[in-house]
Biopython code that builds the backbone (N, CA, C, O; Angstrom):
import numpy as np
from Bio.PDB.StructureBuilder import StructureBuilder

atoms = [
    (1, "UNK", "N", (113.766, 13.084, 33.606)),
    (1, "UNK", "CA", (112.497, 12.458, 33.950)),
    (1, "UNK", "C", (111.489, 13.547, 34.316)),
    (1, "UNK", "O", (111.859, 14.423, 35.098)),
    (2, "UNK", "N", (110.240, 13.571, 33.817)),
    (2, "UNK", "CA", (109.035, 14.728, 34.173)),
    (2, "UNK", "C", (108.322, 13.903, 35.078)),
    (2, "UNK", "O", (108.311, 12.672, 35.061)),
    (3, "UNK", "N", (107.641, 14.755, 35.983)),
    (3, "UNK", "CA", (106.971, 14.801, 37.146)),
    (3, "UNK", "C", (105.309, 14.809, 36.648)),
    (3, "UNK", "O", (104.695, 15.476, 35.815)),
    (4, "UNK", "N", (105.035, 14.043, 37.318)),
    (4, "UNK", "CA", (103.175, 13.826, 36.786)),
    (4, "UNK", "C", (102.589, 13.807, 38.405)),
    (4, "UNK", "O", (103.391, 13.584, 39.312)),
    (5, "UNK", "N", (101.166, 14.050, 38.702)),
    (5, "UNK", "CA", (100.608, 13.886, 39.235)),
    (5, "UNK", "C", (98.844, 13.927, 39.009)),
    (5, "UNK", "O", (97.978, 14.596, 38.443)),
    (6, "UNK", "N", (98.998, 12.781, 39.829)),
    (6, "UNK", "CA", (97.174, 12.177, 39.834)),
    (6, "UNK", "C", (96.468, 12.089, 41.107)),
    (6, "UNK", "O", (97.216, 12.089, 42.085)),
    (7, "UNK", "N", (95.397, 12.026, 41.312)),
    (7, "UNK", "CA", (94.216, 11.975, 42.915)),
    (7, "UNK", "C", (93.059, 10.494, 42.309)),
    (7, "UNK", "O", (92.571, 10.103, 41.249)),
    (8, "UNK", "N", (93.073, 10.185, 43.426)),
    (8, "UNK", "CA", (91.685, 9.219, 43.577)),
    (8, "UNK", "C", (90.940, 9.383, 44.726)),
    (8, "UNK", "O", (91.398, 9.059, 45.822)),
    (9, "UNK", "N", (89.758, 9.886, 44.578)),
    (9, "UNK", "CA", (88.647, 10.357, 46.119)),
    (9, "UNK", "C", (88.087, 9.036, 46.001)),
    (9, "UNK", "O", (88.045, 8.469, 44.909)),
    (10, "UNK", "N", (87.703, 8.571, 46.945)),
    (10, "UNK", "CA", (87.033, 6.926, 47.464)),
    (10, "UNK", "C", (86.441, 7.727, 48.801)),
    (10, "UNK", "O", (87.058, 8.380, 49.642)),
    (11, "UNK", "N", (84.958, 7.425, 48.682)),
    (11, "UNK", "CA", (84.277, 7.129, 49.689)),
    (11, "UNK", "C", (83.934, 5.346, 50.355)),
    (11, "UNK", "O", (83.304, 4.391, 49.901)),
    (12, "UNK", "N", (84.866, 5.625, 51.850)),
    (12, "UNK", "CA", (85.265, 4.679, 52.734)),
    (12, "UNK", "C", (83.889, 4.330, 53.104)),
    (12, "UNK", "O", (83.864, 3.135, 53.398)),
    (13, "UNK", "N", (82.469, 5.000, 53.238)),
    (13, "UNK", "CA", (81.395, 5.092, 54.306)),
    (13, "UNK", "C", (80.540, 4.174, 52.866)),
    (13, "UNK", "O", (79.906, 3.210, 53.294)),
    (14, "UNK", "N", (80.486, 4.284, 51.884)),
    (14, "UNK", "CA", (79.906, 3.131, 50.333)),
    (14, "UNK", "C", (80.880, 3.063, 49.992)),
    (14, "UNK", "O", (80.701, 3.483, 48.849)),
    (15, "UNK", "N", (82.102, 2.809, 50.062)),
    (15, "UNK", "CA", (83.001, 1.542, 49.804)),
    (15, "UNK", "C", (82.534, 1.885, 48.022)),
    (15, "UNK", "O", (81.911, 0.981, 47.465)),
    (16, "UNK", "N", (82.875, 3.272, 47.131)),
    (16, "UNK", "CA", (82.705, 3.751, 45.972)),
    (16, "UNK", "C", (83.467, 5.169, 45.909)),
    (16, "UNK", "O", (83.644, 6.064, 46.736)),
    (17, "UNK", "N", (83.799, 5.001, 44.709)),
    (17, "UNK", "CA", (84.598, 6.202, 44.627)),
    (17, "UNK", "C", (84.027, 7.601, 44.446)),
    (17, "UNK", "O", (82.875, 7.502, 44.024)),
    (18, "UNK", "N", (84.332, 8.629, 44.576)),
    (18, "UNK", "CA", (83.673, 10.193, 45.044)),
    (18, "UNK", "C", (83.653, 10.967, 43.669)),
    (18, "UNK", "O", (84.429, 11.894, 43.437)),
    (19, "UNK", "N", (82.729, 10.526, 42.800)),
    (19, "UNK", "CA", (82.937, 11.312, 41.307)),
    (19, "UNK", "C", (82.315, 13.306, 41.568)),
    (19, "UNK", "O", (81.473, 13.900, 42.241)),
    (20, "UNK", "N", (83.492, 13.678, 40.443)),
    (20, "UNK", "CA", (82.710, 14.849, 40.366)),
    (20, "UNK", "C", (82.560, 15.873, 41.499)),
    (20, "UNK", "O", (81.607, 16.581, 41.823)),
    (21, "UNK", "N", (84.160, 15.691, 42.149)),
    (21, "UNK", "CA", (84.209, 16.649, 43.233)),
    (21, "UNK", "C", (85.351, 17.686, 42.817)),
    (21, "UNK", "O", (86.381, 17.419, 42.198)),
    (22, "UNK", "N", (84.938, 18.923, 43.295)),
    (22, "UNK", "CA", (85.742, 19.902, 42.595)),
    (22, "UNK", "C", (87.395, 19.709, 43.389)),
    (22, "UNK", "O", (87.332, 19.406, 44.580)),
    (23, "UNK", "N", (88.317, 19.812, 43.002)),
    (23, "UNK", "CA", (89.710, 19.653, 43.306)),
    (23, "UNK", "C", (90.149, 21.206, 42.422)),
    (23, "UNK", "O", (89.716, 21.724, 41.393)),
    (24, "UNK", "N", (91.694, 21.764, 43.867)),
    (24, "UNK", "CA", (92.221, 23.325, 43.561)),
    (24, "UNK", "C", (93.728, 22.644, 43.547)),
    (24, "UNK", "O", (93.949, 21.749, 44.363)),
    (25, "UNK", "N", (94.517, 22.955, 42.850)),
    (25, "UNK", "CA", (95.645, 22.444, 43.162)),
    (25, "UNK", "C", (96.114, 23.828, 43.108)),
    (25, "UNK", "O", (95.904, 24.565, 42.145)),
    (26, "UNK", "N", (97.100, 24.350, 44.733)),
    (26, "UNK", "CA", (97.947, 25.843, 43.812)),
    (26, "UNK", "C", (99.593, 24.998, 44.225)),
    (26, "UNK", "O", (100.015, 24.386, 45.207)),
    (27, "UNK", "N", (100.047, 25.309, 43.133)),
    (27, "UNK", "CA", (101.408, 24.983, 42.575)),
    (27, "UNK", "C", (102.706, 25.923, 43.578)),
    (27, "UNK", "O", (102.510, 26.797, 44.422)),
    (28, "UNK", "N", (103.706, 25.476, 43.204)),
    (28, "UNK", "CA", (104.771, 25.936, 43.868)),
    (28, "UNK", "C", (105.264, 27.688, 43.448)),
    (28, "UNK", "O", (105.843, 28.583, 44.062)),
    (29, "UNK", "N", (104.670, 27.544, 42.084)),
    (29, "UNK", "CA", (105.081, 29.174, 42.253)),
    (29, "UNK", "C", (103.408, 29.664, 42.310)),
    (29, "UNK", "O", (103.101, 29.950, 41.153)),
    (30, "UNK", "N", (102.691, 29.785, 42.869)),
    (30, "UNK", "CA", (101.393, 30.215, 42.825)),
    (30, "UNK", "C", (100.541, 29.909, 42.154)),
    (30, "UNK", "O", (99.489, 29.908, 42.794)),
    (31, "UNK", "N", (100.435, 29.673, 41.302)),
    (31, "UNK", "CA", (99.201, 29.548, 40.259)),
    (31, "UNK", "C", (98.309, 28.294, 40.885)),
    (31, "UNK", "O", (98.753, 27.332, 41.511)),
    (32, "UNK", "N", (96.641, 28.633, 40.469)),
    (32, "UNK", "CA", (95.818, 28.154, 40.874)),
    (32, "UNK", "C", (95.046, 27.307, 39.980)),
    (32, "UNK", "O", (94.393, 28.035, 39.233)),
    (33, "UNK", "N", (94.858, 26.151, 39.755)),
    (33, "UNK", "CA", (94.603, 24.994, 38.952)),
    (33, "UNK", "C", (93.291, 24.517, 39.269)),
    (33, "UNK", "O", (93.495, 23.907, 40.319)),
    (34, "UNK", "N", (91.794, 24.393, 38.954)),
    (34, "UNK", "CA", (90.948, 24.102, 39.488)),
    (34, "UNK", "C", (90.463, 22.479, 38.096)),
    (34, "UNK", "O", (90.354, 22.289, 36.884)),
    (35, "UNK", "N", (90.385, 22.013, 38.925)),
    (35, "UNK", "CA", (90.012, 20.150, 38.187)),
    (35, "UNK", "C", (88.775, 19.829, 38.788)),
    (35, "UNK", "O", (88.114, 20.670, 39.397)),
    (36, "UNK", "N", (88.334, 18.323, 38.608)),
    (36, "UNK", "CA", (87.255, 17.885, 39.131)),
    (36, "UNK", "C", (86.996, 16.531, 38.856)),
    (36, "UNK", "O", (86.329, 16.373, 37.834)),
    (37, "UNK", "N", (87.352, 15.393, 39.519)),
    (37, "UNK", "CA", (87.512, 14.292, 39.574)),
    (37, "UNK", "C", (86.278, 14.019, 38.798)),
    (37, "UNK", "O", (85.225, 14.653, 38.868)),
    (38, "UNK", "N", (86.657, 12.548, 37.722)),
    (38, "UNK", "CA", (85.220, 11.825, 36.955)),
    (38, "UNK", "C", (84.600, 11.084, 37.625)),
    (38, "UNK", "O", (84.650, 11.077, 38.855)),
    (39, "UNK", "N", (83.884, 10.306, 36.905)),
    (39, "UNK", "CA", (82.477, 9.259, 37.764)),
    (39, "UNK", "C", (83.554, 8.472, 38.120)),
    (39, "UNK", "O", (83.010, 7.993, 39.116)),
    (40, "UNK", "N", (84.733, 7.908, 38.110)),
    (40, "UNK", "CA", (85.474, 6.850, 38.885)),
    (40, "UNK", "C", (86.540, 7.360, 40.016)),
    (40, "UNK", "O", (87.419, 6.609, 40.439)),
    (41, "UNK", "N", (86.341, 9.043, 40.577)),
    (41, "UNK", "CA", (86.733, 9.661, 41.587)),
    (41, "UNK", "C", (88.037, 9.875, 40.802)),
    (41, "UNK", "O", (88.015, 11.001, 41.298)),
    (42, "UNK", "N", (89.048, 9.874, 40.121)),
    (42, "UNK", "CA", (90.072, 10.272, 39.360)),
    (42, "UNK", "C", (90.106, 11.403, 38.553)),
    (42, "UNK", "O", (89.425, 11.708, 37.573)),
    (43, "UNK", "N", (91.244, 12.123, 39.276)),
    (43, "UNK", "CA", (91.761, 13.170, 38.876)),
    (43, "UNK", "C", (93.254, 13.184, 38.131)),
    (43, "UNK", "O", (93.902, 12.184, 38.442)),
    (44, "UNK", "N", (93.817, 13.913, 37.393)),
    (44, "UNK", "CA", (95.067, 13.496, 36.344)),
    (44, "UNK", "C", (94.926, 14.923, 34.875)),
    (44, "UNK", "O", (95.550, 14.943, 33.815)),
    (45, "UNK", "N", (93.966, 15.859, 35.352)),
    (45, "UNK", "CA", (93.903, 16.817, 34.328)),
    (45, "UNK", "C", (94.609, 18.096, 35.054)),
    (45, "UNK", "O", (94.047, 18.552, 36.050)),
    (46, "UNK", "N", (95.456, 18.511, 34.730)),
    (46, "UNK", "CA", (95.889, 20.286, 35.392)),
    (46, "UNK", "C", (96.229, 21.019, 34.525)),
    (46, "UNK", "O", (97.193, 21.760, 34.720)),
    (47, "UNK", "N", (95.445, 21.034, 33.148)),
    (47, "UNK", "CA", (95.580, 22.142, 32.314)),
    (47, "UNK", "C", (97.093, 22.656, 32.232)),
    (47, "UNK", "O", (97.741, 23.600, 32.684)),
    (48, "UNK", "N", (97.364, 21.312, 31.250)),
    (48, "UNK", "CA", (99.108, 20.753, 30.614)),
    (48, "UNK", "C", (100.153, 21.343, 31.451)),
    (48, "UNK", "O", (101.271, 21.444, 30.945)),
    (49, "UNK", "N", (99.924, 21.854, 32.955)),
    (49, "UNK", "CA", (100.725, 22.219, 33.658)),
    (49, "UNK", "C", (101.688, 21.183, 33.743)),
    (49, "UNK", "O", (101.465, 19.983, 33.905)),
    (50, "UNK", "N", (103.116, 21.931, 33.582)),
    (50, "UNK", "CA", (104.625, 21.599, 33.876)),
    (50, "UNK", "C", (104.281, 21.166, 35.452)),
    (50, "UNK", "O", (103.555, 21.914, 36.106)),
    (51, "UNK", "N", (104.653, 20.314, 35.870)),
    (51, "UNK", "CA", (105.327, 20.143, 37.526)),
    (51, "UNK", "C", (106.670, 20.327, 37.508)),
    (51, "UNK", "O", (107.072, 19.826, 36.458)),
    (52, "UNK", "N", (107.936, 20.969, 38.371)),
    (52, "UNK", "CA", (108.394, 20.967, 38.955)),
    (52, "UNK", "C", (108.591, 20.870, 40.479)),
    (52, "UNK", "O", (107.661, 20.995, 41.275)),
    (53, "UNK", "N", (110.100, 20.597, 40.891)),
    (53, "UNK", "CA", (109.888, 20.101, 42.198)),
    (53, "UNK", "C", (109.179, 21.445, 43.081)),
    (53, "UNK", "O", (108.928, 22.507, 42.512)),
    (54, "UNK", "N", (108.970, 21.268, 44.201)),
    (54, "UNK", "CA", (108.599, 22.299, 45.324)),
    (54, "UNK", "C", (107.234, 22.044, 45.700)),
    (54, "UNK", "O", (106.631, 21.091, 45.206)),
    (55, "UNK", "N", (106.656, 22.873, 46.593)),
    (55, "UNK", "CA", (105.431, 22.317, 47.792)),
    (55, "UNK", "C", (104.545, 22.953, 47.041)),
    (55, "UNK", "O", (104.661, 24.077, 46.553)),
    (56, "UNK", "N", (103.296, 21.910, 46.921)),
    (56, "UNK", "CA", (102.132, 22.514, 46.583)),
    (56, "UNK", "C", (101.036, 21.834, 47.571)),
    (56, "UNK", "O", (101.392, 21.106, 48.497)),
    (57, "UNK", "N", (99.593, 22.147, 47.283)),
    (57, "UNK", "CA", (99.081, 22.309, 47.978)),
    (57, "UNK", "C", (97.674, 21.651, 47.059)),
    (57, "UNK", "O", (96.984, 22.265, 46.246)),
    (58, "UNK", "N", (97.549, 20.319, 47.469)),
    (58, "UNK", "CA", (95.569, 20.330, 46.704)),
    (58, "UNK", "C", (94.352, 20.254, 47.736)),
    (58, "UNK", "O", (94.056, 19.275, 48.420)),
    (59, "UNK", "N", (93.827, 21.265, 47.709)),
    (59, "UNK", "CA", (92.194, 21.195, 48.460)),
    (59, "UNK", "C", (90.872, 20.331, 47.508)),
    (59, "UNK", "O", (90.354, 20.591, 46.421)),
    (60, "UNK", "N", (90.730, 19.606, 48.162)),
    (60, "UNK", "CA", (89.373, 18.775, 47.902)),
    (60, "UNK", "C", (88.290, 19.536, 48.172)),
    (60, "UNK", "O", (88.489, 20.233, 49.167)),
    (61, "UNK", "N", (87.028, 19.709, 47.599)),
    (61, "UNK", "CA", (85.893, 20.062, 48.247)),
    (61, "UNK", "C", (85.163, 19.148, 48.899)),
    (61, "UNK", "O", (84.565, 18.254, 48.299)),
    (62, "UNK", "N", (85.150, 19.250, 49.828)),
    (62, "UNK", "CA", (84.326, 17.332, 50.067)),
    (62, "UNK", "C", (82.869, 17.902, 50.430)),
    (62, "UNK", "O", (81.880, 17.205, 50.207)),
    (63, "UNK", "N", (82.749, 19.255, 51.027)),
    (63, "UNK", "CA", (81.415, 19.377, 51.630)),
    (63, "UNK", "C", (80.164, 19.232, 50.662)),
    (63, "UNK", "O", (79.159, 18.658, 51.082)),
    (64, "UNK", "N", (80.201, 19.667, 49.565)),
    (64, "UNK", "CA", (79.085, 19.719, 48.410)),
    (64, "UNK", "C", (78.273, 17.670, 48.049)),
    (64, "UNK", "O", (77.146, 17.176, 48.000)),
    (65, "UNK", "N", (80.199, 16.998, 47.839)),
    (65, "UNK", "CA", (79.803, 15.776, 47.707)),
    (65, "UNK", "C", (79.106, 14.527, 48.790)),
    (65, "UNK", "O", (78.498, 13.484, 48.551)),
    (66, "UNK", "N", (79.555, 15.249, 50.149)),
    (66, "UNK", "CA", (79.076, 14.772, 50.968)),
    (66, "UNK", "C", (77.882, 14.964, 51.734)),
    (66, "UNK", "O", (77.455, 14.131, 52.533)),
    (67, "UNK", "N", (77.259, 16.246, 51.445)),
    (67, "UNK", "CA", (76.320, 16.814, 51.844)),
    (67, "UNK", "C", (75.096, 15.667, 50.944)),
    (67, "UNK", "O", (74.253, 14.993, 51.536)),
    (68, "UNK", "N", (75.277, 15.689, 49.557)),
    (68, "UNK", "CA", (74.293, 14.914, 48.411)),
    (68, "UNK", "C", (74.544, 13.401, 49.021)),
    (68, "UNK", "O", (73.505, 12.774, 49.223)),
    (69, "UNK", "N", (76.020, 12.596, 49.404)),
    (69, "UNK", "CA", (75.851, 11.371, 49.535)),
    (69, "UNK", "C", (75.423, 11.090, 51.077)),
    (69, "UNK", "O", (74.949, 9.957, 51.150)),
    (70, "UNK", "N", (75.434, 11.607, 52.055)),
    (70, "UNK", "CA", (75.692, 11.078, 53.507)),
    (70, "UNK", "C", (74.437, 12.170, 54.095)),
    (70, "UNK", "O", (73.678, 11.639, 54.906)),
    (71, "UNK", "N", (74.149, 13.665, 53.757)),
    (71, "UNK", "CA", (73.827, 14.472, 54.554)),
    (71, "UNK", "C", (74.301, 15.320, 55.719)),
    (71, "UNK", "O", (73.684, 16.231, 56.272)),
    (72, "UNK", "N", (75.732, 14.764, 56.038)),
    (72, "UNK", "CA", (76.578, 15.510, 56.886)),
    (72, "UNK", "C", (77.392, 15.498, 56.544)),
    (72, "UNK", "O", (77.703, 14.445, 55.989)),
    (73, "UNK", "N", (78.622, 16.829, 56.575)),
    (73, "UNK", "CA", (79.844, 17.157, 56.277)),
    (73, "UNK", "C", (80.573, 17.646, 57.379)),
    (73, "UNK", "O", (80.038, 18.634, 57.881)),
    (74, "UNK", "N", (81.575, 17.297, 57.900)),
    (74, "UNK", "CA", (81.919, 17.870, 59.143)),
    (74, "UNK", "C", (83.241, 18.422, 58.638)),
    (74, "UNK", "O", (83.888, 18.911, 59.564)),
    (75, "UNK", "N", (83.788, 18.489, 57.569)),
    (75, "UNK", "CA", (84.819, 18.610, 56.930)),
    (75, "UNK", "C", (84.605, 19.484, 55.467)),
    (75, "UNK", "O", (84.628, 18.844, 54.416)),
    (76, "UNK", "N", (84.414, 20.846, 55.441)),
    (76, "UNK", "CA", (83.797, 21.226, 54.032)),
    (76, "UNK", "C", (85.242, 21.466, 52.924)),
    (76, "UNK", "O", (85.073, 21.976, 51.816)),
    (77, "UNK", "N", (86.395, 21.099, 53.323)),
    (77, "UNK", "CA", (87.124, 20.677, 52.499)),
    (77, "UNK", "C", (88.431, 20.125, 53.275)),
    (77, "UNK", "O", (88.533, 20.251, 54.495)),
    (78, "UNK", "N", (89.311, 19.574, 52.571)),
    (78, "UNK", "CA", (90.614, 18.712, 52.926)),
    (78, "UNK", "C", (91.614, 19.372, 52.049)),
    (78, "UNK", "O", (91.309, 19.591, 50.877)),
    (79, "UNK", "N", (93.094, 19.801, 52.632)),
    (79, "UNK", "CA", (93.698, 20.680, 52.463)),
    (79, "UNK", "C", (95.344, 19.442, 52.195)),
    (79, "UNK", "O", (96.037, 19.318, 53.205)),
    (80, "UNK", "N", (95.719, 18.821, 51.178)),
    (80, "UNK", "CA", (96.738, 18.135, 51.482)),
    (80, "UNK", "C", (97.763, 18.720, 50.721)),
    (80, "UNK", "O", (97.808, 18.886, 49.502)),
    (81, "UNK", "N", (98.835, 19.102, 51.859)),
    (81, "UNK", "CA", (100.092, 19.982, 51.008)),
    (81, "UNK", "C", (101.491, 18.707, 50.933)),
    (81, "UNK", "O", (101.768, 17.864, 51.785)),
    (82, "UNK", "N", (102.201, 18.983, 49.540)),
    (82, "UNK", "CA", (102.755, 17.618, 50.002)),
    (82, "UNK", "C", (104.088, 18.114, 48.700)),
    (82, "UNK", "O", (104.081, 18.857, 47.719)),
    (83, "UNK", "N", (104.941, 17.385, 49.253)),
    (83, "UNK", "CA", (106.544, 18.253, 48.220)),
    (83, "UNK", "C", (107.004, 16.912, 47.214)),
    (83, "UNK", "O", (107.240, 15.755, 47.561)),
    (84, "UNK", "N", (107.035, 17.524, 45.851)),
    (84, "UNK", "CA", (107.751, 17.363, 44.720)),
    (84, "UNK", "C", (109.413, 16.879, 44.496)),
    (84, "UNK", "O", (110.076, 17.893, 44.278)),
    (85, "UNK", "N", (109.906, 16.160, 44.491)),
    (85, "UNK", "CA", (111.175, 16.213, 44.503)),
    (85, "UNK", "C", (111.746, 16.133, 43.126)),
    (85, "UNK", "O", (111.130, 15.581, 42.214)),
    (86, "UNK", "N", (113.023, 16.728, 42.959)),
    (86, "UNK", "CA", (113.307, 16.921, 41.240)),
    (86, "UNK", "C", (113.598, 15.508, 40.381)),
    (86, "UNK", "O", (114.682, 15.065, 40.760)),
    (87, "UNK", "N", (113.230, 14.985, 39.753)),
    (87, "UNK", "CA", (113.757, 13.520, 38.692)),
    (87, "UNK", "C", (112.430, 12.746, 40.117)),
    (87, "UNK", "O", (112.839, 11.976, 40.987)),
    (88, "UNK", "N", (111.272, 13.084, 40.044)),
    (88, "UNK", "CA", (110.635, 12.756, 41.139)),
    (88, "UNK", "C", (109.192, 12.016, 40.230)),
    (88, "UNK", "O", (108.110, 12.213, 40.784)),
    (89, "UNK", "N", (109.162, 11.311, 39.078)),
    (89, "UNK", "CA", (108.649, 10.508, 38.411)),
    (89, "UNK", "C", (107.141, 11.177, 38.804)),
    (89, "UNK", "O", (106.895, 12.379, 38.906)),
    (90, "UNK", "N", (106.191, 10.023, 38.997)),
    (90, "UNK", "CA", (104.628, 9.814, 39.265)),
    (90, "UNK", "C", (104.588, 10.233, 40.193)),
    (90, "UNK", "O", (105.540, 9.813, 40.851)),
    (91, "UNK", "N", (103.699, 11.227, 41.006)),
    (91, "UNK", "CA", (103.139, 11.172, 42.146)),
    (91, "UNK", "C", (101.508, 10.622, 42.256)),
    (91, "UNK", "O", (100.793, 10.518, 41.259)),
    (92, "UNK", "N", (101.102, 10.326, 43.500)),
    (92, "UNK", "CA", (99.562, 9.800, 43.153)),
    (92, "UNK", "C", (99.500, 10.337, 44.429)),
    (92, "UNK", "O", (100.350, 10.083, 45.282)),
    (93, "UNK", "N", (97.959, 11.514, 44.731)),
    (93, "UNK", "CA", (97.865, 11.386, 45.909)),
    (93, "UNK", "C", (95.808, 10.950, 46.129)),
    (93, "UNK", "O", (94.760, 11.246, 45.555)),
    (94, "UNK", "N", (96.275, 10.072, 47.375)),
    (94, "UNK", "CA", (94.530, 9.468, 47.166)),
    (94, "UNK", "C", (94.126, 10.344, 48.529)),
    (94, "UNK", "O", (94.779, 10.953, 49.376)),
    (95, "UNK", "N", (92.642, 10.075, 48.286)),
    (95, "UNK", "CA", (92.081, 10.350, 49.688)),
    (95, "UNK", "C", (91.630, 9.820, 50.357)),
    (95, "UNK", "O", (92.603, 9.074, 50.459)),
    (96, "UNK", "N", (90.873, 9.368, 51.123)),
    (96, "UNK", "CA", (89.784, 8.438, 51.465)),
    (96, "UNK", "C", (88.522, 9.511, 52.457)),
    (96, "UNK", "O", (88.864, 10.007, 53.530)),
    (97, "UNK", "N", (87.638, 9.642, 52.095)),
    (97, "UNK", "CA", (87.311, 10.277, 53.289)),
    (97, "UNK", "C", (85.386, 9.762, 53.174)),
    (97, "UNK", "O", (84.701, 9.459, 52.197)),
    (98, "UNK", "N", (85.080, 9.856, 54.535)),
    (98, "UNK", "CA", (83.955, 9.799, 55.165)),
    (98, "UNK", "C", (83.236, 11.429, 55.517)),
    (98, "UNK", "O", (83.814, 12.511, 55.412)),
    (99, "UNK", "N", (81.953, 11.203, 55.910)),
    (99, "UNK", "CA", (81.446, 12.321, 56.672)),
    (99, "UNK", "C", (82.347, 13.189, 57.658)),
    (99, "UNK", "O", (82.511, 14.405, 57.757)),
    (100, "UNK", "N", (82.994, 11.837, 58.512)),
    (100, "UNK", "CA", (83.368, 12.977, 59.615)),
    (100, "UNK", "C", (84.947, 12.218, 59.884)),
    (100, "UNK", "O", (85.434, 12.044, 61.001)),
    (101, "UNK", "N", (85.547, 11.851, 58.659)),
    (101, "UNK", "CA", (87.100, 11.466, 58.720)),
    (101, "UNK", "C", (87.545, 11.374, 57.366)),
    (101, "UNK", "O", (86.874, 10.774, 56.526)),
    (102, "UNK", "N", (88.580, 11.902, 57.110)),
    (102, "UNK", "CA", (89.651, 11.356, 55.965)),
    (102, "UNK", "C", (91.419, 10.940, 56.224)),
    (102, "UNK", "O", (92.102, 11.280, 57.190)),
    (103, "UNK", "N", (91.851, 10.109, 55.030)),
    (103, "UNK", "CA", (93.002, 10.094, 54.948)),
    (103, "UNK", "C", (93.554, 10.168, 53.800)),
    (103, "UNK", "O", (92.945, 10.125, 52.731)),
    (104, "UNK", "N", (94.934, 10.303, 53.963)),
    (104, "UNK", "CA", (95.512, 10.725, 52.609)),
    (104, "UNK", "C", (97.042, 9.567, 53.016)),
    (104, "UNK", "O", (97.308, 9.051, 54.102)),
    (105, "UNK", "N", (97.674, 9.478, 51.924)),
    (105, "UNK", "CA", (99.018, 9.260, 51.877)),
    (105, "UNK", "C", (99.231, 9.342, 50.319)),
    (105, "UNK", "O", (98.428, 9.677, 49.449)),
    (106, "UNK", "N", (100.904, 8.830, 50.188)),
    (106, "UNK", "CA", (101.454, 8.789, 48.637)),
    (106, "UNK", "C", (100.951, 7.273, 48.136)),
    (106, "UNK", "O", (101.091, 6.271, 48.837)),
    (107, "UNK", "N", (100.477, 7.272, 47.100)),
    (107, "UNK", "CA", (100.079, 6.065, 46.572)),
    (107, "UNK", "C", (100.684, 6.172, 45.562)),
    (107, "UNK", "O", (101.422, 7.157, 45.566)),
    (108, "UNK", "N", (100.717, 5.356, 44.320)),
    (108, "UNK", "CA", (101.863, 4.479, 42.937)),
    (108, "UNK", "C", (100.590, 4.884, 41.858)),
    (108, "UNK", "O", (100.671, 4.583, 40.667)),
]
sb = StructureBuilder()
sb.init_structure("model")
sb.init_model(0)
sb.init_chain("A")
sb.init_seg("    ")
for serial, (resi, resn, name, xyz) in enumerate(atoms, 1):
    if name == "N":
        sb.init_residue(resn, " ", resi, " ")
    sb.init_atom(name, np.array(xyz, "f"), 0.0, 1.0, " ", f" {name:<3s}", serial, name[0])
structure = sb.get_structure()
């Protein structure tokens, strides 16, 4: 079974999703992956990168998108590190974030 992973940014504060925010994914053996969610906040491109299991790490930029939608950023990016497990199917990781809060968990 191969390992996939996807992001969805949703802004909680317009209840709309966060298009067009730059996303870094660095991978378990280093390498640095830079994406950028579309107009429906979805991310799912990492330049045909293999996943295997082990800890990686995706930073959101939120400050640029939030600066244009809200005017305040109290958060100029979100750092979610989160582990791979082997025969470890779909991962989805979402965000949710506001001006001056976010959350994350594993979503389907």
């Amino acid at each position: 079974m191969s390992i996939s992973l996807s992001s969805h940014v949703l802004d909680t504060t317009l209840g709309k999703p966060a298009g067009n925010m730059k996303l870094v994914l660095t991978t378990n053996d280093g390498q640095v992956i830079e994406a950028q969610t579309d107009e429906d906040g979805r991310c799912k491109d990492w330049a045909d990168f293999e996943f295997s299991a082990g800890k990686y790490c995706l930073r959101f930029y939120t400050k640029d998108y939030l600066l244009t939608h809200h005017k305040d950023a109290f958060y100029p990016f979100v750092d979610v590190n989160f582990e791979l497990t082997k025969n470890g199917g779909h991962y989805h990781v979402p965000l949710l974030i506001s001006p001056f809060g976010f959350s994350s968990y594993r979503g389907s």
